[in-house]
C-alpha positions as CSV (number, residue, x, y, z in Angstrom):
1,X,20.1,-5.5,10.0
2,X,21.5,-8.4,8.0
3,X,18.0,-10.2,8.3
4,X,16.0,-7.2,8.0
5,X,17.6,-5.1,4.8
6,X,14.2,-3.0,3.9
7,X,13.8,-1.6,7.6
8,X,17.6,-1.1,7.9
9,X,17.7,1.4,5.1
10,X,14.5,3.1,5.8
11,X,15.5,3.9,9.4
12,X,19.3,4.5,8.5
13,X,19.2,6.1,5.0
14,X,15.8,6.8,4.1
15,X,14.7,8.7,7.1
16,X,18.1,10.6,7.8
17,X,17.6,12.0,4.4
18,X,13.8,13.3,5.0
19,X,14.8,15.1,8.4
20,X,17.5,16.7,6.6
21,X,14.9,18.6,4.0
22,X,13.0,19.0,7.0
23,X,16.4,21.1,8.7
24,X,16.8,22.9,5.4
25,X,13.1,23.9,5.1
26,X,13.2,25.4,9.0
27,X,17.0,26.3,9.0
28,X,17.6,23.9,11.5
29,X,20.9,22.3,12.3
30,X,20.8,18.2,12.5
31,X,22.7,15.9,14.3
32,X,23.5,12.7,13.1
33,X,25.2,10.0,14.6
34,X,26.8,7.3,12.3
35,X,29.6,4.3,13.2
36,X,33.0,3.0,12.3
37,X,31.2,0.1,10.4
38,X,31.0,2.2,7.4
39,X,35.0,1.0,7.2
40,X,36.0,-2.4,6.2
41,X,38.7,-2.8,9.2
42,X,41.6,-3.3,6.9
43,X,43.7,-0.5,8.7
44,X,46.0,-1.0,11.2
45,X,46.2,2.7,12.2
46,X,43.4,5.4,13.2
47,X,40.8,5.8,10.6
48,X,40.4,9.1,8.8
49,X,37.0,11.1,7.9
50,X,38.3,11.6,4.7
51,X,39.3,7.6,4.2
52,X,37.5,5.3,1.9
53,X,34.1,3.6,3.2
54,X,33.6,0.3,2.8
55,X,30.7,-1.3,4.6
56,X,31.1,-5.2,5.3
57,X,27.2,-5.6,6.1
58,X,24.0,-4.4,5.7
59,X,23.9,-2.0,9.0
60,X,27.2,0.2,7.6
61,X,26.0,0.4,4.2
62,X,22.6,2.0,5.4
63,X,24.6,4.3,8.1
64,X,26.6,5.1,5.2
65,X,23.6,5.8,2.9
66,X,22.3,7.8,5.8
67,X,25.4,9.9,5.8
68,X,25.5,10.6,2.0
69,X,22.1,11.2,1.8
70,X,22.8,14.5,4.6
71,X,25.3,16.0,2.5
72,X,23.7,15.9,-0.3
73,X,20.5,17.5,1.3
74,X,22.8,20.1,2.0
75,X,21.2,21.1,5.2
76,X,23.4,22.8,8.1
77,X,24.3,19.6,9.6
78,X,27.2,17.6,12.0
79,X,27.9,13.8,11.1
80,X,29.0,12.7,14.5
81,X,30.7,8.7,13.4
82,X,31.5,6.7,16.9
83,X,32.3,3.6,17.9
84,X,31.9,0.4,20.4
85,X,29.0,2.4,22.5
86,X,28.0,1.5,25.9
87,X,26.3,2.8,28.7
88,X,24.2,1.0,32.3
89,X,20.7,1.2,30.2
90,X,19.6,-0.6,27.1
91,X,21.7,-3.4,25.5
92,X,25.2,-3.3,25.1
93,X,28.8,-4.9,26.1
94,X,29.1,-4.3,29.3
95,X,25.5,-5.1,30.9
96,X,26.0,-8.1,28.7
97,X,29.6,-8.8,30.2
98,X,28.2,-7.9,33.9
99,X,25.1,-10.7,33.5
100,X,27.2,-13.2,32.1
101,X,29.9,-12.8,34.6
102,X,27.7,-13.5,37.6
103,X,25.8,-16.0,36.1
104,X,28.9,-18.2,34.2
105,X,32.2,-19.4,35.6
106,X,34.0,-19.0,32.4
107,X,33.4,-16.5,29.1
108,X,35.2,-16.5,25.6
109,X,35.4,-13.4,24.4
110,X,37.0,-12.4,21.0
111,X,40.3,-10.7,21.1
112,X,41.2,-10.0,17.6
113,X,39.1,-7.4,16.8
114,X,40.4,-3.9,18.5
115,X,38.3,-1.0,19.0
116,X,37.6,2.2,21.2
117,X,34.5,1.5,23.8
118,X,32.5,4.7,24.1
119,X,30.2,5.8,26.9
120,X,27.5,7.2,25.8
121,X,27.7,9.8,28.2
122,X,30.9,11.2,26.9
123,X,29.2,11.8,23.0
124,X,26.4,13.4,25.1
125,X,28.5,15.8,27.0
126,X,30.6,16.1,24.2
127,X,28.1,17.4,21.4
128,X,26.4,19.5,23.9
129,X,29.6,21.4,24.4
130,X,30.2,21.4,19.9
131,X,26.3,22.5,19.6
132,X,27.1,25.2,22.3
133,X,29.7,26.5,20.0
134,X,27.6,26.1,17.0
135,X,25.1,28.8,18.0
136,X,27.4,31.4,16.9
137,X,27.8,30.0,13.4
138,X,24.7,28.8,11.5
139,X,25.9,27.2,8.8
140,X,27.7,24.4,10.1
141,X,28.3,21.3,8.2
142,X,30.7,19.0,8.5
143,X,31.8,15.0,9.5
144,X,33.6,14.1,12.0
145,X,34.7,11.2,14.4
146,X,34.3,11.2,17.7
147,X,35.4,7.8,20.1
148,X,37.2,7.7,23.2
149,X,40.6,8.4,23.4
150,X,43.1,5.0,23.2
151,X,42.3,1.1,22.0
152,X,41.8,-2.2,23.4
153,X,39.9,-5.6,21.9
154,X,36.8,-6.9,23.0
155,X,38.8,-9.4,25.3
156,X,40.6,-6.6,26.6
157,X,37.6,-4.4,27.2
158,X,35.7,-7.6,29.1
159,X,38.5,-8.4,31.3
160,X,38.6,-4.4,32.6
161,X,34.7,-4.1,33.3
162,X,35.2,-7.5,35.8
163,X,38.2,-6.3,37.2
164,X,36.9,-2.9,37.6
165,X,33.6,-4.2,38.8
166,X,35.1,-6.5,41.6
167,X,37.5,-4.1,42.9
168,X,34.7,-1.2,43.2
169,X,32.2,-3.8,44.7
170,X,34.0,-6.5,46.4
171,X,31.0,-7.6,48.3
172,X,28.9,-8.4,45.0
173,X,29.7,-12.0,44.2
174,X,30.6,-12.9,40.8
175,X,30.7,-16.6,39.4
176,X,33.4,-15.8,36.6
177,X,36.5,-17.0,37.0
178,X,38.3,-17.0,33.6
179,X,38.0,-15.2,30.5
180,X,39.4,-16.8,27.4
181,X,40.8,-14.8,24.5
182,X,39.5,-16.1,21.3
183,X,39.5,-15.6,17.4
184,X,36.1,-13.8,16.0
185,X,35.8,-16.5,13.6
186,X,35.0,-18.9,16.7
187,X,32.2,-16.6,17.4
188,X,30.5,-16.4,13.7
189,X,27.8,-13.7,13.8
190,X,24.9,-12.6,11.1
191,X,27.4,-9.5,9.7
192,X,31.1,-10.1,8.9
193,X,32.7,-6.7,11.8
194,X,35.6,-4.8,11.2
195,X,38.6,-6.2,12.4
196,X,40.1,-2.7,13.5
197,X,38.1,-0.1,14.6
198,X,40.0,2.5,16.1
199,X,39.2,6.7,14.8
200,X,41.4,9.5,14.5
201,X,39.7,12.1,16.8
202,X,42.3,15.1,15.7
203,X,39.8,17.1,13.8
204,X,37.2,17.2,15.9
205,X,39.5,18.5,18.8
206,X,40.8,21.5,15.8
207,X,37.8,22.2,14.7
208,X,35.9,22.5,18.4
209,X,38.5,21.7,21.4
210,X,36.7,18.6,22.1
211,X,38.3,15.4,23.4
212,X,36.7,12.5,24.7
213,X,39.0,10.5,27.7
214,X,40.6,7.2,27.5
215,X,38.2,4.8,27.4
216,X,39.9,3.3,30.8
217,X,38.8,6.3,32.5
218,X,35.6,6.8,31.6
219,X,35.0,2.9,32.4
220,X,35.9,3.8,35.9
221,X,33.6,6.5,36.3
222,X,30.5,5.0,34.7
223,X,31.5,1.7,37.1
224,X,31.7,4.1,40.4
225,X,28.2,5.4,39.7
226,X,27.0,2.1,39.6
């Protein structure tokens, strides 16, 4: 995103915009999904839909735009912010963590950023059961944030998925042995990332009865279906 500014904001603003005429014109309802990067990180307690954006890079400026850009439309639409997603397909955290722990003896991992990891799965499930509800009411519109339920840091998250991973599969060798907590800045990266990154999942569970489980828990069961 940082590298490529054009394409960032004509895949995360530009085109969210269009699809939303396209949901006015056809009375359709969209679903977008944004992310916790449209905060700075500064907080040291849940974030609020209704707190004040502000986007350290290029990606949560365009997810941002993306957002405003719905709302303005004014299309029946839900705004669906998450955070720290991962799943067993694609690329993300924990294939990342699960390569590099049977391939390296040792991993440094940074521990002073905090977040919620989010399987995939669970927004899935979850939005199926809020789009179930929404077909009684066609005018929905509305933001909301929706993460797993508790908090942990990238260090903390790394150190479950091994732990996890060894106890549920004790005959599947792997090489690490330690995992050091460091700071983010000795792992400089292209975008500057919120230090905090934890949501405040109240409204969504008012507004619909849905509530995503602890992150450790959902972990688990991804892990046993390995």
């Amino acid at each position: 995103a940082q590298q490529e500014p054009e394409l960032c904001t004509a895949i995360n603003a530009t085109a969210p915009g269009i699809l939303a005429e396209l949901a006015r014109e056809f009375e359709a309802l969209l679903v977008h999904y944004s992310t916790e990067y449209v905060f700075a990180g500064c907080k040291t307690s849940p974030y609020l839909e209704t707190d004040l954006p502000q986007p350290l890079g290029v990606y949560g400026a365009s997810k941002l735009a993306g957002e405003r850009a719905i709302i303005q439309v004014d299309c029946p639409h839900l705004i669906l912010r998450t955070t720290w997603v991962y799943g067993n397909r694609g690329k993300n955290f924990l294939l990342t963590i699960l390569r590099l722990a049977a391939e390296r003896s040792e991993l440094k991992i940074v521990a002073d950023q905090v977040g919620a990891p989010t399987w995939c799965r669970s927004i899935a499930e979850a939005t199926a059961q809020i789009l179930a509800q929404c077909q009684r009411d066609r005018d929905v519109k509305g933001l909301y944030n929706l993460s797993a339920a508790g908090k942990t840091s990238w260090h903390g998250f790394a150190g479950q998925i091994v732990d996890r991973y060894q106890v549920l599969y004790p005959d599947r060798h792997l090489a690490v042995q330690n995992i050091l907590a460091i700071p983010a800045s000795d792992y400089p990266t292209p975008a500057k990332r919120p230090a905090y990154s934890v949501l405040d999942n109240s409204k969504i569970l008012a507004d619909f009865g849905v509530q995503l489980p602890d992150w450790n828990s959902s972990l688990e069961q991804l892990l046993a279906r390995w």
